[in-house]
C-alpha positions in Angstrom: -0.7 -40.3 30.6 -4.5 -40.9 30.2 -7.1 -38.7 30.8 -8.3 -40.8 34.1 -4.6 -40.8 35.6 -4.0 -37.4 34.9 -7.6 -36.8 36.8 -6.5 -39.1 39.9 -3.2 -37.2 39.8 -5.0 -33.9 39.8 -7.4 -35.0 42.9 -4.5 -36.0 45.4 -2.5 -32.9 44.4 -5.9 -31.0 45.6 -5.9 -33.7 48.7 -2.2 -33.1 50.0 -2.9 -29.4 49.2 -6.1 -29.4 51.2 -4.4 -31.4 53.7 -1.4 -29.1 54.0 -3.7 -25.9 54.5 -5.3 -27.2 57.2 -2.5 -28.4 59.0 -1.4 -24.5 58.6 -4.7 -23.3 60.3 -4.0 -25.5 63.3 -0.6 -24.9 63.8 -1.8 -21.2 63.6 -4.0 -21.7 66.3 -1.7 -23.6 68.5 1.5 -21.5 68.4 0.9 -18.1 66.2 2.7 -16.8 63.2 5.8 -17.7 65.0 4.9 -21.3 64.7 4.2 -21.1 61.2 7.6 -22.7 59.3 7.6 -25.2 56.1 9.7 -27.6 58.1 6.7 -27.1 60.9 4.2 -28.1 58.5 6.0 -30.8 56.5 6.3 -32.4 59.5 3.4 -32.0 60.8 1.9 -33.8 57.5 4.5 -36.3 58.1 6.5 -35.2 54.5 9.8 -33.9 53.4 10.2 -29.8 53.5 10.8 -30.3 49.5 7.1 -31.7 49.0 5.8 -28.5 50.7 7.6 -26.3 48.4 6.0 -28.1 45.5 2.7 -26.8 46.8 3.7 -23.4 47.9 6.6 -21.1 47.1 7.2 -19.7 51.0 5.5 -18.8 54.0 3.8 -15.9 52.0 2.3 -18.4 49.6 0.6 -20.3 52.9 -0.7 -17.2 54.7 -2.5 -16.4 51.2 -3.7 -20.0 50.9 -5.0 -19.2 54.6 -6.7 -16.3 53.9 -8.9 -17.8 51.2 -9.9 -20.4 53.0 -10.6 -18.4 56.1 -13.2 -16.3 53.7 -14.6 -19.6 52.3 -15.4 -20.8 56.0 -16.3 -17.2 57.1 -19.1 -16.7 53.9 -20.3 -20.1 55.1 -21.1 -19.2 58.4 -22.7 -15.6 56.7 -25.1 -17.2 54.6 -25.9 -19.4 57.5 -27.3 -16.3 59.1 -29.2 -14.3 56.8 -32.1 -13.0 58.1 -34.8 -11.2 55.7 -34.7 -7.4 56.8 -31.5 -5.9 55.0 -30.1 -4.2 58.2 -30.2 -7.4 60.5 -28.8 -9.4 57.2 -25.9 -7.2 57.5 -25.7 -7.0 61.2 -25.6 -10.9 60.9 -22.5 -11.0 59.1 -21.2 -8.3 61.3 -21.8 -10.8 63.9 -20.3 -13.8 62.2 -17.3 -11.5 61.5 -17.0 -10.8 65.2 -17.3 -14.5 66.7 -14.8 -15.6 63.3 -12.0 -13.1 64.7 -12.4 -13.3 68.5 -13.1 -16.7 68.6 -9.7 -17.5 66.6 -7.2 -14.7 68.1 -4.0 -16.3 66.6 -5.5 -17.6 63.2 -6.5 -13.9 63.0 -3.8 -12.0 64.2 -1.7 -14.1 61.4 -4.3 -14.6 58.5 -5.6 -10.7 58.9 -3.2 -9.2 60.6 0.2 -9.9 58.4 1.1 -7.9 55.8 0.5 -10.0 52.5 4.2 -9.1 50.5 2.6 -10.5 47.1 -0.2 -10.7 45.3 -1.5 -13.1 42.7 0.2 -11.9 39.2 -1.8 -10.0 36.8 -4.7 -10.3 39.1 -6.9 -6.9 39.7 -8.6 -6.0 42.4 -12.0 -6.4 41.6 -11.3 -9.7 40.6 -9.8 -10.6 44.0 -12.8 -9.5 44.8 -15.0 -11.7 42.8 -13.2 -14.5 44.7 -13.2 -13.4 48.2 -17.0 -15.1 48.7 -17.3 -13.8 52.5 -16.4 -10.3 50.7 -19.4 -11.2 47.9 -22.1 -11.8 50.8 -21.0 -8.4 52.5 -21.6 -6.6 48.8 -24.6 -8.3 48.1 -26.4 -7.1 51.6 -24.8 -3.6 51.1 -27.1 -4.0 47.5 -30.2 -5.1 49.5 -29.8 -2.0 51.8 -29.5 0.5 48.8 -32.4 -1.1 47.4 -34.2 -0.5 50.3 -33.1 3.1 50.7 -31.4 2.4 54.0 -28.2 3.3 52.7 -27.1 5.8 49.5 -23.9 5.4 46.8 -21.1 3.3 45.9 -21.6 -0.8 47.0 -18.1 -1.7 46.9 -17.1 2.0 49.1 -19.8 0.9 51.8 -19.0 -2.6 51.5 -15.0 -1.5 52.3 -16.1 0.9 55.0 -18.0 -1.4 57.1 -14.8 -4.6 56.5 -12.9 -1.7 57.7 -14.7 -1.4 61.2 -15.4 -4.9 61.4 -11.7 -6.1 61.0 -10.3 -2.3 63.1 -12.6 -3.5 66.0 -11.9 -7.2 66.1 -8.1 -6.4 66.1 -8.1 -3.4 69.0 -9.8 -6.3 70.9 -7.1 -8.6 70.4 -4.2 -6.5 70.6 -5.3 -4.5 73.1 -7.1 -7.1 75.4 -6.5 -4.9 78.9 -8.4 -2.2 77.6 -11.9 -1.5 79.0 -13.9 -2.3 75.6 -16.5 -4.1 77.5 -18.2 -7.4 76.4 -16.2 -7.9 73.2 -18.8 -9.3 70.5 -21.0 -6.3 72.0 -17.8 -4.0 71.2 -18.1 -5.2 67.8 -21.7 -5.0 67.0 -21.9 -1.2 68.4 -19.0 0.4 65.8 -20.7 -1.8 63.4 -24.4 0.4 64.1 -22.4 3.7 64.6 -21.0 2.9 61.2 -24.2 2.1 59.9 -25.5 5.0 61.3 -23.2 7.3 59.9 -23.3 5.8 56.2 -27.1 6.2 56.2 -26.8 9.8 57.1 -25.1 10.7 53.6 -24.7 9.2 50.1 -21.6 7.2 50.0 -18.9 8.7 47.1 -16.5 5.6 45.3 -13.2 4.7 47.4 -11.3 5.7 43.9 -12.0 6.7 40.0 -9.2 4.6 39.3 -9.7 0.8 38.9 -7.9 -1.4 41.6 -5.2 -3.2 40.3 -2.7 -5.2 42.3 1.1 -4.6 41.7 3.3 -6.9 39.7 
C-alpha cells in the first residue's frame, strides 16, 4: 500500500472514529448511560455492531473515548476565559467546570460519574495527566497562584483538591436536585472560594511520595 493510501486510510479511520464519539455524546445526552449500547451507536451511525467493535473494545472503551474528549471541549472553553489576576483565572475555570457539568446532567453523570473498569496499559498517572488538557490549564493556574504567593506547596495536590470540589459539588447538584443548594452555578463557585480559602491558609503537602501509576 503506498504511503498516500495508507494516509487516506488513516484519516477516515480518524473520521468514523470521530464520527462514532460523537454520536456517543448525543446519545448520552438524550437517554443516559442506559442508552449507551454498541448496537445503539452502530445504528445510530447507520453501520454494522462489528464496525464499532473495530473502533472500540466495549462500552468501557467508549466512556473513556468520552471522557477525553469531554476534557478537550472543557480546556477549550477554560482557555476561553482566562482572565489576568491568578485567583479569577482559576475561578474562571471553576466556572466553566460548573456550566460544563450542570449544563450536560446525563453526559456527566455517565462521563464523570461511572466507574472507569480499565485503564490505558502501561500508562502512569502523570502521564494521563499530561493528556488530560482541561486537567493541564487547572495545573498551570494553580502555578500562577503559587507564583504569586496566593497559594503554598504541591501543584498537582492543590490542582486535585480543587477537581475534587469542583466535580463533588457539580454531582450533589445533580443527584441530589431536591435539595435546597440554592442557585446551582452560585453553589458551585462558593465551595470553590471556601476551598480556595482554606488552601491559602496553609502550605499544601503532596497527595503521595509514591508515583501514580495505573494498574495493569
Amino acid at each position: 500500500m503506498s504511503s498516500s493510501a495508507a494516509q487516506r486510510r488513516e484519516l477516515q479511520k480518524a473520521e468514523l472514529r470521530a464520527e462514532l464519539v460523537a454520536a456517543a455524546h448525543a446519545l448520552v445526552r438524550e437517554e443516559g448511560y442506559e442508552g449507551l449500547t454498541i448496537r445503539k451507536l452502530a445504528t445510530r451511525v447507520g453501520y454494522a455492531p462489528m464496525s464499532v467493535y473495530s473502533y472500540f473494545a466495549d462500552k468501557q472503551e467508549i466512556l473513556m473515548a468520552l471522557a477525553e474528549d469531554a476534557f478537550a471541549d472543557l480546556a477549550r472553553r477554560m482557555r476561553q476565559n482566562q482572565p489576568e489576576d491568578p485567583v479569577e483565572a482559576m475561578r474562571a475555570a471553576l466556572s466553566e467546570y460548573a456550566e460544563f457539568g450542570l449544563g450536560n446532567p446525563n453526559e456527566y453523570r455517565t462521563v464523570f460519574m461511572t466507574e472507569k473498569l480499565k485503564h490505558p496499559p502501561e500508562e502512569t498517572f502523570d502521564e494521563m495527566e499530561r493528556e488530560n488538557p482541561a486537567f493541564q490549564i487547572i495545573i498551570e493556574r494553580v502555578h500562577a497562584c503559587l507564583a504569586a504567593g496566593v497559594l503554598k506547596g504541591d501543584a498537582r495536590a492543590i490542582a486535585t483538591a480543587l477537581w475534587t470540589v469542583a466535580h463533588g459539588s457539580v454531582s450533589l447538584l445533580i443527584t441530589f436536585p431536591f435539595y435546597p443548594f440554592g442557585d446551582p452555578k452560585a453553589y458551585v463557585m462558593r465551595m470553590g472560594d471556601l476551598a480556595m480559602a482554606g488552601l491559602a491558609a496553609s502550605e499544601t503537602p503532596p497527595l503521595t511520595d509514591e508515583p501514580g501509576k495505573c494498574p495493569g
